[in-house]
C-alpha positions in Angstrom: 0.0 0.0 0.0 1.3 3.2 -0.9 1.4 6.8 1.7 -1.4 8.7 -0.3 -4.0 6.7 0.8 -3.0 6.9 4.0 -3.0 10.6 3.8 -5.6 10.9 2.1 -7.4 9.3 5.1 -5.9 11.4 7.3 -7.3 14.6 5.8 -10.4 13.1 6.0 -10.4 12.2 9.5 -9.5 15.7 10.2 -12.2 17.1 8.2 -14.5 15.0 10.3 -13.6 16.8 13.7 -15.9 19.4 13.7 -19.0 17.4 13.2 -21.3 18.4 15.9 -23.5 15.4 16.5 -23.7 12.3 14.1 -26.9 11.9 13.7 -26.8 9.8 10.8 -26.0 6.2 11.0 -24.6 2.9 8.9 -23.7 -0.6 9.2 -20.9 -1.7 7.2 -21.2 -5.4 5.7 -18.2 -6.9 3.6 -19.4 -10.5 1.5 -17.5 -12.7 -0.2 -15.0 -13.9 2.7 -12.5 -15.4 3.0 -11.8 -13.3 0.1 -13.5 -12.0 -2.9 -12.3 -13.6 -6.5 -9.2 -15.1 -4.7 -7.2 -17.6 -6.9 -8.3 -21.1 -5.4 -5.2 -22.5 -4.5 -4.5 -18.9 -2.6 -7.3 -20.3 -0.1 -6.6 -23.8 0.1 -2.6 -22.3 1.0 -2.6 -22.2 4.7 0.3 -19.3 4.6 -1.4 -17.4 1.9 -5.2 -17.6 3.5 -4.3 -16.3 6.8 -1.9 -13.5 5.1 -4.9 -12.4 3.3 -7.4 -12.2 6.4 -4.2 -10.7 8.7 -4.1 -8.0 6.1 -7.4 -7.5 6.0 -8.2 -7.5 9.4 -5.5 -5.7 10.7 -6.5 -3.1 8.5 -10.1 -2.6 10.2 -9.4 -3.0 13.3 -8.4 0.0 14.9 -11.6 1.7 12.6 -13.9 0.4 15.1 -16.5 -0.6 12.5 -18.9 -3.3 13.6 -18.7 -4.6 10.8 -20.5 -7.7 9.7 -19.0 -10.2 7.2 -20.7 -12.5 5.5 -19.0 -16.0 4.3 -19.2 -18.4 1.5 -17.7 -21.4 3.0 -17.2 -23.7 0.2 -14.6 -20.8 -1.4 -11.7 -23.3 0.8 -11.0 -26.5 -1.1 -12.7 -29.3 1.0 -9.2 -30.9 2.2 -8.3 -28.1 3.6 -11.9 -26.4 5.0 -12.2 -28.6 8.5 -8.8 -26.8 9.6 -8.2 -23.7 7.7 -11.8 -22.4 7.5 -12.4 -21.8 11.6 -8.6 -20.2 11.9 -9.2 -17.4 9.3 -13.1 -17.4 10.7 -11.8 -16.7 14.2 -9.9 -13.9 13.3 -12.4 -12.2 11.7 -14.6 -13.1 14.9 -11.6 -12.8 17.8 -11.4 -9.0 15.9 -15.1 -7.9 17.5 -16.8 -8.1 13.9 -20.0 -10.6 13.6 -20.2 -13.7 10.4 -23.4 -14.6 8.3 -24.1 -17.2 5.8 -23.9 -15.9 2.4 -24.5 -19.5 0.9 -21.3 -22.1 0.3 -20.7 -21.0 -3.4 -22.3 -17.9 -4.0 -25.2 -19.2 -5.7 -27.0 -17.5 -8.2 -30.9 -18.5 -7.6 -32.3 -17.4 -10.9 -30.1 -20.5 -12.4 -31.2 -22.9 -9.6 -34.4 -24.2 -8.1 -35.5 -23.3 -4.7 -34.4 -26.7 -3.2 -30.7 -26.3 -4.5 -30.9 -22.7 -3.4 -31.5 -23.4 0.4 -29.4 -26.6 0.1 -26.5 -24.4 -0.4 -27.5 -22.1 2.2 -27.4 -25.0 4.8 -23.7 -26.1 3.2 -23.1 -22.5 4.0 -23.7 -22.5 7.4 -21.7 -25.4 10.1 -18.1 -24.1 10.1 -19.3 -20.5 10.8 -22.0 -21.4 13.5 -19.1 -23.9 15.0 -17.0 -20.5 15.2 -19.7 -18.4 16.8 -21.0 -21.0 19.0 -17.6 -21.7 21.0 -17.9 -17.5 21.4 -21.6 -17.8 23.1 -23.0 -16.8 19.8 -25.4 -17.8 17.0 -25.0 -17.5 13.5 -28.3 -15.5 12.3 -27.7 -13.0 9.3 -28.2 -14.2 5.9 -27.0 -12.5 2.8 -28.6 -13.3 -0.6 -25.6 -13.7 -3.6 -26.1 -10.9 -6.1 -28.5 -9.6 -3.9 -30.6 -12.1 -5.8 -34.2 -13.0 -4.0 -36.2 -14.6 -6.4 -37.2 -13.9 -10.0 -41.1 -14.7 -9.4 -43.8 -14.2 -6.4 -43.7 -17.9 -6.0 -39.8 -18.3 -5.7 -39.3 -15.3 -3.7 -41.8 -16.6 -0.9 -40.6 -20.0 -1.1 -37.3 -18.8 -0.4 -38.1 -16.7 2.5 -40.0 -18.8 4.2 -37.3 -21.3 3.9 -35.1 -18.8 5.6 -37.1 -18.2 8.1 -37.5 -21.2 9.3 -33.9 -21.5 9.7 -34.0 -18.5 11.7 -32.5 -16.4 9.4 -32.4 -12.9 9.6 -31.8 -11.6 6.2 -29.4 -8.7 5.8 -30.7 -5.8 3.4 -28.6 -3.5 1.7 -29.0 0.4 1.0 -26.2 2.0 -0.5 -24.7 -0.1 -3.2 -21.5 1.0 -4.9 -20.5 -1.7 -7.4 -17.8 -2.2 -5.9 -16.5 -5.4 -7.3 -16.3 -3.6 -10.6 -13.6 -1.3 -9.5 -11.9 -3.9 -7.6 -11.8 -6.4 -10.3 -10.2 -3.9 -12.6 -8.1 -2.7 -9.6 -6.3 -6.9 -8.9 -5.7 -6.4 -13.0 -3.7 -3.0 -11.8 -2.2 -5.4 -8.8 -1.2 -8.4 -11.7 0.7 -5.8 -13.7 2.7 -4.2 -11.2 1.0 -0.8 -12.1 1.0 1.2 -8.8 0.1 4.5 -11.1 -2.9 2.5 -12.3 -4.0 1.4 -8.4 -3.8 5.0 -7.4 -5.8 6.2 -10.1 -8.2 3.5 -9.2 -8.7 4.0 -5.9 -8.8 7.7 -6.0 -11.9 7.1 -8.9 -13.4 4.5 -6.6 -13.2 7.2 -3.1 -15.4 9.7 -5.9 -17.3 7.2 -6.9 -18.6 6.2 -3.4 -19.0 10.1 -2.5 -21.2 10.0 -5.5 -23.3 7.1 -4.2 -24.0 8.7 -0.9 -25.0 12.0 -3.0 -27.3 10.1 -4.1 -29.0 7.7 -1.8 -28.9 10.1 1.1 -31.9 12.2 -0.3 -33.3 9.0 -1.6 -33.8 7.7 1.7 -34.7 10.5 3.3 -38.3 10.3 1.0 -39.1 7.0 2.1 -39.3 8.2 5.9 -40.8 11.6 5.7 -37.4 13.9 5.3 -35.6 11.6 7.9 -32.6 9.4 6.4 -33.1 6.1 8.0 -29.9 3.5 9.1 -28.2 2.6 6.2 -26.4 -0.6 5.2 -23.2 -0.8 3.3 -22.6 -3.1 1.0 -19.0 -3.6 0.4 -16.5 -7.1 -0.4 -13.9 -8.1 1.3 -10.8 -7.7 -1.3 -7.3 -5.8 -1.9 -9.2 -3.1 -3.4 -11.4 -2.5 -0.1 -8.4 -3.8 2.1 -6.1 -0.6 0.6 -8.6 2.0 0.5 -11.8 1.2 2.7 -10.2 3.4 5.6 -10.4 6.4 3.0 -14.5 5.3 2.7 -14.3 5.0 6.0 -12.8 8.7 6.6 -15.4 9.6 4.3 -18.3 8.8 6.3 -17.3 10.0 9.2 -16.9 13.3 7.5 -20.7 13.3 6.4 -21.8 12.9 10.5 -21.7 8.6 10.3 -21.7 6.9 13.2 -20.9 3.4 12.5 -23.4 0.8 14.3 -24.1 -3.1 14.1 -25.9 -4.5 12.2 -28.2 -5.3 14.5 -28.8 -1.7 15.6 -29.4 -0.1 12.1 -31.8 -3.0 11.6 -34.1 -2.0 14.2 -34.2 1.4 12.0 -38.5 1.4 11.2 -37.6 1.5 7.6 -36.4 -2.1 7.8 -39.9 -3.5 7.8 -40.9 -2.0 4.9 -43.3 -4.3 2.5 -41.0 -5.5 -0.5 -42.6 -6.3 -3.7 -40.2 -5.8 -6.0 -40.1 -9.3 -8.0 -37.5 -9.2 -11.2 -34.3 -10.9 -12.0 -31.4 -8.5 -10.8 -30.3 -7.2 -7.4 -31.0 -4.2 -6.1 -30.6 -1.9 -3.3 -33.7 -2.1 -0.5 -34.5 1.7 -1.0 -35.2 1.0 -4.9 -37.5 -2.4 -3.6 -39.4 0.1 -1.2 -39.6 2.8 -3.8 -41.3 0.5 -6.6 -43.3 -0.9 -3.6 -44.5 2.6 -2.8 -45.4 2.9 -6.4 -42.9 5.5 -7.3 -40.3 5.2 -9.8 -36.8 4.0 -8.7 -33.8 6.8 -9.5 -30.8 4.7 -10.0 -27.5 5.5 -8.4 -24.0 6.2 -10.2 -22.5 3.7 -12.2 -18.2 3.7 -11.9 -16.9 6.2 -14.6 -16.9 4.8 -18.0 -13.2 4.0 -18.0 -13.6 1.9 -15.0 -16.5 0.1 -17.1 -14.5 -0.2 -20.0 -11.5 -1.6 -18.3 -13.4 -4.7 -16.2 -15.2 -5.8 -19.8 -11.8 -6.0 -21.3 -10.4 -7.7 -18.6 -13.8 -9.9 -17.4 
């Protein structure tokens, strides 16, 4: 990692001194663990797995985040899952921050039936509620893949009540970034030895999520009556997020954030909004609501086209 992120945080943080009272709130979620579009053998590499987490972790730690991060357990090769899987889970968990089930292999459910959906949900599940039982904990957050719920009325509800009866509490998502996009584009950066490039990258992506909180901020706000509700922050947990989330973080903190579980932004009012929205692609909650409410969704940023352009010709 280079010294202008880092100082780039730091001006941040500064900037966020003067804030009076935080009255806004957000709970920060990272999916994909142990690590988003990680070469295979990377994970199934004792040394290399727990360098990758170490980073990681070390990096949020002293950001005080409450993060929750969500895990797809079948991403370590079977051989190596029994033993590897609850050491880089317990760092993660020994670090204060809380685990959910995001399936075993990030399934998508518009290719699958309902049965295969919520049989990989339950693959997803036994080495992370091992890890949070021997803490006096339970493994109850759920995070769809894609942000995928069902592409018809009668999938959707099968699915949920499947959850539910699992005790699953799914976690929604506000403010999504597209992330992956810029960090796909920014490993290429990584694989070429381009620290120029990863600059440039991460600097875009730091606008880019600026951008997204122009935008959903006010969004939110009209589905309460003027008030912006909790939000949840979709990120993934990857070198992109590991070199520059403390920059989003800096961010946030400049725009009044106080950063919560996700527990306590869930009991946020808004989160028991109806959700009709029934269609094949995922999208953030505030866009369900909105088409719920039967007003017409206003779609966030996308990355700048040269971010676009860059993860088609290397995707």
């Amino acid at each position: 990692m280079t010294l202008r992120p880092i100082l780039i945080a730091a001006v941040l943080l500064a900037l966020a001194g003067p804030v009076a009272a935080q009255q806004r709130t957000v709970a920060v979620t990272f999916d994909d663990l142990p690590y988003q579009a990680a070469d295979e053998a990377d994970l199934c590499d004792p040394a290399k797995a727990m360098s990758m987490t170490h980073d990681f972790v070390d990096m949020l730690r002293p950001l005080d985040t409450h993060a929750a991060v969500f895990v797809n357990e079948g991403k370590v090769c079977a051989e190596n899952r029994d033993e590897l899987l609850p050491e880089i889970l317990g760092v993660w968990l020994d670090a204060g921050l809380d685990l959910g089930n995001h399936t075993a292999s990030h399934i998508n459910i518009h290719q699958n039936t309902v049965e295969a959906y919520l049989a990989d949900v339950d693959a997803g599940a036994p080495v992370s509620r091992a890890a949070l039982q021997e803490r006096g904990e339970t493994l109850k957050y759920f995070r769809h893949p894609y942000l995928f719920t069902g592409e018809t009325p009668e999938k959707k509800a099968a699915i949920a009540a499947g959850l539910a009866e699992r005790s699953y509490t799914v976690a929604p998502v506000t403010i999504d970034n597209n992330d992956w996009m810029f960090a796909a584009v920014y490993r290429q950066a990584e694989a070429a030895g381009d620290e120029a490039l990863k600059t440039r990258i991460g600097e875009a992506y730091v606008a880019h999520m600026t951008a997204a909180l122009d935008h959903f901020e006010p969004y939110s706000a009209e589905l309460t009556g003027g008030r912006e509700p909790a939000q949840v922050l979709l990120l993934h947990a990857n070198s992109l997020n590991r070199d520059w989330y403390p920059q989003i973080h800096a961010l946030y903190l400049a725009r009044g954030y106080r950063f919560v579980s996700l527990e306590e932004a869930l009991a946020d009012p808004i989160y028991s909004h109806a959700d009709d929205y029934v269609r094949a692609a995922g999208i953030s909650w505030l866009h369900r609501w909105t088409q719920t409410d039967g007003r017409p969704i206003r779609w966030e940023p996308e990355p700048p086209q040269w971010i676009r352009d860059a993860y088609k010709a290397g995707n």
